[in-house]
N, C-alpha and C positions, 0 to 999 in steps of 0.2 A: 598509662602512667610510666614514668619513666625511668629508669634505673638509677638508685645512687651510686656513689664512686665509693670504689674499695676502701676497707677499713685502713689496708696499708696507705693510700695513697691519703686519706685522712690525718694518718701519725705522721710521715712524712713532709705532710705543709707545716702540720703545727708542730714539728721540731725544728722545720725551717725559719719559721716564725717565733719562735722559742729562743731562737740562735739572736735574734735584733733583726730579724732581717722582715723588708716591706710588705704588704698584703700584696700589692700588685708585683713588688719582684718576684714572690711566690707566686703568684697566677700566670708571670711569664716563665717558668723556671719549670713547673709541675704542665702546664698547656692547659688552664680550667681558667673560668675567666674569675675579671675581679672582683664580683660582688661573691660567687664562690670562694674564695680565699676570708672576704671578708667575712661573711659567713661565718665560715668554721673558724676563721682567729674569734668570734664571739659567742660560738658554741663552745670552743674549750674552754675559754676564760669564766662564763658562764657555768654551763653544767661541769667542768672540767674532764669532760667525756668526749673523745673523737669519733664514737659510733655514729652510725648515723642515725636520723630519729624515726619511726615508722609512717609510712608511709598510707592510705588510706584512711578507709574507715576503720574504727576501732572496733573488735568481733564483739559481736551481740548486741550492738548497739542496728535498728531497724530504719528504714530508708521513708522516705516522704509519701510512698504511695500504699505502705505496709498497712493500715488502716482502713484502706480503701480498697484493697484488692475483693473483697467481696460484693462491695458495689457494682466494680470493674466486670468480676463473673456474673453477675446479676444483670448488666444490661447485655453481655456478649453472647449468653446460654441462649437467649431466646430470637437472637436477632444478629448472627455472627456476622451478618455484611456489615457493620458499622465501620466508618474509619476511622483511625486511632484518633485523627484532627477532632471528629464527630464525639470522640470516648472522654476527650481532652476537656469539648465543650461542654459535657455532659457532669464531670468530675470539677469544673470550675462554677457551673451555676448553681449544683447544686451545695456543694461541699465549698466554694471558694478557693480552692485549691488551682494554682497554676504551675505546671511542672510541663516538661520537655517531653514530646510524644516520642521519643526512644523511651522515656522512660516506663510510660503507657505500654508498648510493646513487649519490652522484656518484662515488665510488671505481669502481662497473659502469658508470656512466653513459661516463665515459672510458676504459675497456675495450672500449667499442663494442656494450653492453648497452642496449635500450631499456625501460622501465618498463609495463608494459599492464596496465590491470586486468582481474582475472578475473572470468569471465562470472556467478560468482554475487555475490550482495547480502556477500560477508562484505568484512573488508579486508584481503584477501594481495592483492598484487601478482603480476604476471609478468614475470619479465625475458626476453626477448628477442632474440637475436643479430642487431645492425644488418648489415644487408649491405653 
């Protein structure tokens, strides 16, 4: 994710913007492009605030697989050579659920599952149980 731009550098467009002066001459003036300037000329006006707004997800609120992570432990405990594509299709036939197998993985990864590759040349994984 990527960084916003300083609160200063926030007060700064929209007092330059404040002054009568354009979105895009702010954008050439400040070096952020123009739909940035435009932007924040509609965040001030708007909330009247130059902060910037937060970013992510909001704390405490839980992710798409948070439900399912037992499922998840429940087929990997007894049969760790699965591969996450395999855990994928296992969590979409049975539950309907289709998500991104990164997200499958870090989903075991904070289960306390670690990732091993298996000892032949293919590409399954092993998961693991961290002690």
């Amino acid at each position: 994710m990527g960084k916003s731009y300083s609160i200063d550098l926030h007060e700064r467009i929209s007092g330059y913007l404040a002054a009568g002066q354009s979105r895009r001459a702010a954008a050439r003036v400040f070096g952020v492009s123009a739909s940035t300037a435009v932007r924040l000329a509609a965040e001030s006006r708007c909330r009247g605030v130059v902060t910037p707004k937060c970013q992510g997800r909001a704390p405490g609120t839980s992710g798409k697989l948070k439900a399912h992570s037992a499922f998840l432990v429940k087929i990997v405990r007894p049969k760790p050579d699965n591969t996450v594509a395999e855990l994928a299709g296992a969590l979409q036939e049975t539950y309907g659920v289709s998500v991104l197998l990164s997200l499958i993985h870090r989903a075991l990864i904070r289960a306390r599952f670690s990732d091993k590759k298996a000892l032949s040349h293919t590409k399954r994984s092993r998961f693991a149980l961290r002690a």
